[in-house]
C-alpha positions in Angstrom: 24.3 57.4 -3.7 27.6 58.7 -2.3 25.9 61.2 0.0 23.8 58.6 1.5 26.7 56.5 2.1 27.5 58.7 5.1 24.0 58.4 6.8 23.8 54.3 6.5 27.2 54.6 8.0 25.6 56.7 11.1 22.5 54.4 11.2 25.0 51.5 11.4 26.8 53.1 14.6 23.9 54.7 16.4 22.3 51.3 16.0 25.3 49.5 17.1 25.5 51.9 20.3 21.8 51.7 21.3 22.3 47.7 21.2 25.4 48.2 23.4 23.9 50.8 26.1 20.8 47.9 26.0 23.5 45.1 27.2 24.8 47.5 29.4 21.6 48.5 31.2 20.2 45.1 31.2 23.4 43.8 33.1 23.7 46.3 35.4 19.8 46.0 36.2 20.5 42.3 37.2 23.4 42.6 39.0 21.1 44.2 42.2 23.8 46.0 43.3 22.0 49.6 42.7 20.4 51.4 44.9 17.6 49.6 45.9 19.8 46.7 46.8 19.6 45.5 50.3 22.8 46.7 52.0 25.1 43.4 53.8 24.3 44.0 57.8 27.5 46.1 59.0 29.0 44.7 62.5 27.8 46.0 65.6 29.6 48.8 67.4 27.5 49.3 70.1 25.5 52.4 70.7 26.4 56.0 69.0 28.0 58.0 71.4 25.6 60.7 71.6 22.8 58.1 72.1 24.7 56.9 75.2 24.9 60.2 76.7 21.8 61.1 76.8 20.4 58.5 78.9 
């Protein structure tokens, strides 16, 4: 009994840590702030400079 004590303690933790990277990933999945997000439209500069040279 003593040396299984050990092993329902790492069952308990690995359990406990899958459960956590579960929150983690289903929050940060929702949030849509990854990389398929659709980036916020940046202000117009006008043309890029070497666009505007070559004509």
């Amino acid at each position: 009994q003593a040396l299984n004590s050990g092993y329902h303690l790492a069952y308990l933790i690995g359990a406990l840590l899958v459960g956590v990277a579960l929150v983690v990933a289903f929050t940060v999945l929702r949030s849509g702030d990854g990389p398929g997000a659709v980036p916020e439209p940046v202000a117009d500069a006008g043309p890029e400079p070497a666009l505007a040279e070559a004509g």
